[in-house]
N, CA and C of each residue as an Amber inpcrd file, in Angstrom:
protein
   306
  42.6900000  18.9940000  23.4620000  42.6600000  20.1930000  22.6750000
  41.5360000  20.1420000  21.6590000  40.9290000  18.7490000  21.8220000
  39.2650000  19.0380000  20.8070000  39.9770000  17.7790000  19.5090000
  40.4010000  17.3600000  19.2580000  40.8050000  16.5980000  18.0860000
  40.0810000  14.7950000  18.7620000  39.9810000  14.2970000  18.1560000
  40.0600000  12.7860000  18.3440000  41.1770000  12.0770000  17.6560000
  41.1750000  12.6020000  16.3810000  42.1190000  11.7040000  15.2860000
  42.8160000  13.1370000  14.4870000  43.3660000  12.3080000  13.3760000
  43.9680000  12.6520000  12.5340000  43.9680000  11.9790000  11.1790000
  44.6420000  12.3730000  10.1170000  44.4540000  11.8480000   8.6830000
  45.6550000  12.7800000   8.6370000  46.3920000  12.2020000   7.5260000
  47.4760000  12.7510000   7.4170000  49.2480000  11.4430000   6.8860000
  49.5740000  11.8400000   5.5330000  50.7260000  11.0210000   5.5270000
  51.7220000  11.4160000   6.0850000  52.3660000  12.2170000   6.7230000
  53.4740000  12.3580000   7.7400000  53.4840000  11.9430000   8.9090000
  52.2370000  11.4130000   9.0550000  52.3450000  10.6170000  10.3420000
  53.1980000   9.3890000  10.5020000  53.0510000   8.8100000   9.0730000
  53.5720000   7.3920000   8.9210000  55.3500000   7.5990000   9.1280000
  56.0510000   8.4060000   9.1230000  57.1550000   8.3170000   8.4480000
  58.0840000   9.1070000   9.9150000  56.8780000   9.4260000  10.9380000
  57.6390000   9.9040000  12.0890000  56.2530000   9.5740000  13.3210000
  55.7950000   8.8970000  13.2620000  54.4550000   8.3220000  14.6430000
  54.6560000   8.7940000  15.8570000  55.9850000   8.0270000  15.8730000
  56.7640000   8.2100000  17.6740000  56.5220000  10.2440000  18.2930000
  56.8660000  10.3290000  17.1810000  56.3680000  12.3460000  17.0310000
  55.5760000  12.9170000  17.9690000  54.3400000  12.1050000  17.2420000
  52.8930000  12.6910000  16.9680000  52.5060000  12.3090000  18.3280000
  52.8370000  10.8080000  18.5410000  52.7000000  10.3830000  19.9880000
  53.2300000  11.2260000  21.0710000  54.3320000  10.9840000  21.3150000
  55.0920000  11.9000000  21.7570000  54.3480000  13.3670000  22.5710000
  54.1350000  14.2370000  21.3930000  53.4360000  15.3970000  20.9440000
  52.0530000  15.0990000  21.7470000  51.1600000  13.9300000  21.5580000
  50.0920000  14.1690000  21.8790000  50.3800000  13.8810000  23.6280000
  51.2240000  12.5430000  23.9950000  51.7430000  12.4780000  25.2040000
  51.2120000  13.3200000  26.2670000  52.5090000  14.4130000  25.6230000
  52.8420000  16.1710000  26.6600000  51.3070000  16.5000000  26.6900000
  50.6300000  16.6670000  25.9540000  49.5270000  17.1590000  25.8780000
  48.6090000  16.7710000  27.1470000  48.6330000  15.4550000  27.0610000
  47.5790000  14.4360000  27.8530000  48.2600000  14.5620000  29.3470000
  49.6210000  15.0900000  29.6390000  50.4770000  15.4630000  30.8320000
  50.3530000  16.6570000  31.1520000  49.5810000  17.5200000  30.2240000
  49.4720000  18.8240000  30.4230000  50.8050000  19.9600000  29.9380000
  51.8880000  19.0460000  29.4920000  53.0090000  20.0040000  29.4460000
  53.2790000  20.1740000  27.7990000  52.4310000  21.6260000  28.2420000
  52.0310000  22.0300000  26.5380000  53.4600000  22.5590000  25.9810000
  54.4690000  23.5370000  27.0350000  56.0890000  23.5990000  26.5710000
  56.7210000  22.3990000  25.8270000  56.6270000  21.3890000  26.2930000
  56.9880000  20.1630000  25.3260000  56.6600000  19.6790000  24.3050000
  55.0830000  19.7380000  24.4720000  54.2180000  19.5880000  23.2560000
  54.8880000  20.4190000  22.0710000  54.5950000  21.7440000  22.2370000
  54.9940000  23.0880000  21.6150000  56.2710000  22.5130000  20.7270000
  57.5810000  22.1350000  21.6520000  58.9650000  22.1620000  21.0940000
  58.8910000  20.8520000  19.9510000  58.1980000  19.9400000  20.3730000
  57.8180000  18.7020000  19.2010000  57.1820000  18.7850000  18.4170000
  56.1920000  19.9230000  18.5950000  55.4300000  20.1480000  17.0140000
  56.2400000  21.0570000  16.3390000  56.9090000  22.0430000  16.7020000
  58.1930000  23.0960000  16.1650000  59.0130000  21.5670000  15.4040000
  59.5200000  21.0410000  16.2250000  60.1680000  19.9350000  15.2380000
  59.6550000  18.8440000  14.0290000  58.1980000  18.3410000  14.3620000
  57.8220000  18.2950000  13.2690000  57.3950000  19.1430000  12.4000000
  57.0910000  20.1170000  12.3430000  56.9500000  20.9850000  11.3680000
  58.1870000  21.3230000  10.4260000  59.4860000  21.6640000  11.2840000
  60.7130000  21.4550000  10.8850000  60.9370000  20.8310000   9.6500000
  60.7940000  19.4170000  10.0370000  60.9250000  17.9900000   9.4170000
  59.7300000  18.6830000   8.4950000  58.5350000  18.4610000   7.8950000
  57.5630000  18.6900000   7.2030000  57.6990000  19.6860000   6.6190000
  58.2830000  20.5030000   6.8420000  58.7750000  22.3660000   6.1520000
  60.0010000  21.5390000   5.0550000  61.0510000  20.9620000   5.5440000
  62.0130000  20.0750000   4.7680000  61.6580000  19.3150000   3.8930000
  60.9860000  18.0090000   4.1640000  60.4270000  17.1760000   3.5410000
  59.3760000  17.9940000   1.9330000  58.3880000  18.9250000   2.3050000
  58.1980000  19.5060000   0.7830000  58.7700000  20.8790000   0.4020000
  60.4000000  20.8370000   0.6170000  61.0890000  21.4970000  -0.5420000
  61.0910000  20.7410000  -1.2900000  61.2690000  19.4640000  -1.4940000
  62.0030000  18.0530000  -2.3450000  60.7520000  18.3670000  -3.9120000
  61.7240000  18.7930000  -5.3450000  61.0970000  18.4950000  -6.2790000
  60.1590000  17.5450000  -6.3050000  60.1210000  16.5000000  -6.1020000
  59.0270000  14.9820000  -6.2310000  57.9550000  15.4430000  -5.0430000
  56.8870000  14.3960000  -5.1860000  55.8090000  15.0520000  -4.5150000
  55.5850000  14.6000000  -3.0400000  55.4410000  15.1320000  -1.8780000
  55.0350000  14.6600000  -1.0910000  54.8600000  13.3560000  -0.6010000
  54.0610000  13.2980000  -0.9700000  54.0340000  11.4390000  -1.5120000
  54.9860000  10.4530000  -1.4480000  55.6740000  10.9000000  -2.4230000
  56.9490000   9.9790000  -2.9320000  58.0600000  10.2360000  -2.0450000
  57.6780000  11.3660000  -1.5710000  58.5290000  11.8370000  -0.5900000
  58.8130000  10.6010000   0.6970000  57.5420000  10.7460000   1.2390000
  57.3510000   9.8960000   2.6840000  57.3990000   8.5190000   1.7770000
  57.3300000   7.8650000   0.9490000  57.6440000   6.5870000   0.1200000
  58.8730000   6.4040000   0.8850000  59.5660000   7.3470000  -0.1040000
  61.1380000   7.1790000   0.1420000  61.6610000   6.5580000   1.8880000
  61.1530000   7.7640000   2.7880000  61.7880000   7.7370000   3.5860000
  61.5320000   6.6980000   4.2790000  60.1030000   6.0530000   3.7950000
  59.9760000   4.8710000   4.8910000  60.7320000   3.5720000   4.1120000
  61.3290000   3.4500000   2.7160000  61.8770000   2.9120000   2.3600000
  63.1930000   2.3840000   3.0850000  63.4910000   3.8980000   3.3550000
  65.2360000   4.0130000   4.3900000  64.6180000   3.1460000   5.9220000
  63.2290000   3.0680000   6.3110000  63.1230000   2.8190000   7.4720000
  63.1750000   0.7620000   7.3660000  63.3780000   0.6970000   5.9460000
  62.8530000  -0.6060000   5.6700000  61.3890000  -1.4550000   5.0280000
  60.7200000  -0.6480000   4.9740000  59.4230000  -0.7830000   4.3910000
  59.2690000  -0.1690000   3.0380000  59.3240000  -1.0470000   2.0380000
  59.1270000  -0.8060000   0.7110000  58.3210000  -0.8240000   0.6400000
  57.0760000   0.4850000   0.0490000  56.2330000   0.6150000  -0.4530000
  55.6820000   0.8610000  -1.6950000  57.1480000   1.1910000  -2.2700000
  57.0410000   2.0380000  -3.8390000  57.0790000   3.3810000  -4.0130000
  56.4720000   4.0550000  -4.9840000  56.6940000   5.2970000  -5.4040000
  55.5630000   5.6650000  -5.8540000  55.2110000   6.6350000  -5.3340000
  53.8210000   7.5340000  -5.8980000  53.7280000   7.1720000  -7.4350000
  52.2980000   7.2300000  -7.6360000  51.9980000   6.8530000  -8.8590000
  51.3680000   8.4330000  -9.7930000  52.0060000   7.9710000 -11.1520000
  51.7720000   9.3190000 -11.8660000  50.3910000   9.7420000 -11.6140000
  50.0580000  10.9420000 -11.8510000  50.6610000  11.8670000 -12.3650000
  51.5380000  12.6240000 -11.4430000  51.6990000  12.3770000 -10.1480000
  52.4600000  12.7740000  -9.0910000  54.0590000  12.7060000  -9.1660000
  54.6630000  13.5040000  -9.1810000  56.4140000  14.1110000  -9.8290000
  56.9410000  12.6910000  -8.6850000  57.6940000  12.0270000  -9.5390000
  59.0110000  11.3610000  -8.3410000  59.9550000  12.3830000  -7.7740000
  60.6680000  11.6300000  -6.8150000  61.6360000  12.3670000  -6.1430000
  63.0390000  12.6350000  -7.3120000  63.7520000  13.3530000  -7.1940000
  64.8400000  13.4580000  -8.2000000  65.9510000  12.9940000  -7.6780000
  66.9740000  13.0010000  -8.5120000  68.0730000  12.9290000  -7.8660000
  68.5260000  13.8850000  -7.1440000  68.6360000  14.6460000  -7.4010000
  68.7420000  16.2940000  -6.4080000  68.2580000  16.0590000  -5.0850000
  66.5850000  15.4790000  -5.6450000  66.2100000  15.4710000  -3.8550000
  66.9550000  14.3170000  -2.7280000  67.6390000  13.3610000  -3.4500000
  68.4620000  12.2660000  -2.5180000  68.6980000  12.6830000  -1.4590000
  69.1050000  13.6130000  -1.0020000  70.0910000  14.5100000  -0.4970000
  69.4150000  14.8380000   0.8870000  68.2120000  15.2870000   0.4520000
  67.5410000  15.9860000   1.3300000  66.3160000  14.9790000   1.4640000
  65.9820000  13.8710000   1.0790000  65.2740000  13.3120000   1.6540000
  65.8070000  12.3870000   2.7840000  67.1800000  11.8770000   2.6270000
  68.0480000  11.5230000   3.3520000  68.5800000  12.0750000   4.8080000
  68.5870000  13.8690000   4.4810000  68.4720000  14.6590000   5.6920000
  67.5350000  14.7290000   6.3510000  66.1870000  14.5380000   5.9640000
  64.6560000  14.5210000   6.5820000  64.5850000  13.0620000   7.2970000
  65.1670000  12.2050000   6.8520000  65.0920000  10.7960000   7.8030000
  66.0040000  10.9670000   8.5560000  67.3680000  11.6090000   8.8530000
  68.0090000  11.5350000   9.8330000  67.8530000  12.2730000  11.1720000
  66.7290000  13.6950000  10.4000000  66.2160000  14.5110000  11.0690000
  65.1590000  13.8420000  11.9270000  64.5680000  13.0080000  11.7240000
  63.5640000  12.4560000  12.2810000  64.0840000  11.3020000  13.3170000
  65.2420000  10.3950000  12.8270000  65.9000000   9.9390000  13.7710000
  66.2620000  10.6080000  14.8020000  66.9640000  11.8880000  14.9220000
  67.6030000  12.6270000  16.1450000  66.3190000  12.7880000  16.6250000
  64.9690000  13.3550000  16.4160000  64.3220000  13.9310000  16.8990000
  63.5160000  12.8480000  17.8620000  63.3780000  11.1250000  17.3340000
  63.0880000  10.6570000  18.0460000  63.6510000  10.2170000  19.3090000
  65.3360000  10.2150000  18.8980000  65.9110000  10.4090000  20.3770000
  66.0900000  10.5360000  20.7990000  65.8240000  12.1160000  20.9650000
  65.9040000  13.6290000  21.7510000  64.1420000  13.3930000  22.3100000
  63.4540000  12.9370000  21.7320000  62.3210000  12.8050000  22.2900000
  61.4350000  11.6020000  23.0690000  62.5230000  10.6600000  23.3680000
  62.4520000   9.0800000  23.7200000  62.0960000   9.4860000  25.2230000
């Protein structure tokens, strides 16, 4: 589709995705492609409602994956408590999606 790469922190926090996504592509089956980028976007539409920033966002979640990285550094908003909730739903979201997409 013309890309080589990418740049981008949501990659880190769902890969299998993107792979996935690019996969269908390289198979030609752009319907699949299509339904996995609808789902990451999903996930990424979710992920910045969260008060705290982006950033701290995908911190978090790769935290839940086991990889402590820390927390965005000021001047960038942390996640709140409020956002617990829903950053928690964005990693589980990403779990189903990888195994609906395995």
């Amino acid at each position: 589709m013309g890309a080589e790469a990418g740049i981008g922190g949501t990659y880190g926090v769902m890969p299998e995705l993107f792979l996935k996504a690019n996969e269908a592509i390289e198979k030609g089956d752009i319907a699949l492609a299509r339904k996995i980028q609808y789902k990451i976007n999903d996930i990424i539409f979710g992920m910045v409602k969260c008060e705290g920033h982006l950033y701290d966002v995908i911190k978090a979640i790769l935290a839940m994956n086991g990889l402590n990285v820390g927390s965005a550094r000021g001047p960038l908003p942390r996640i709140s408590e409020k956002d617990q909730a829903q950053v928690k739903a964005m990693h589980d979201l990403i779990e189903e999606a990888k195994k609906e997409f395995k």
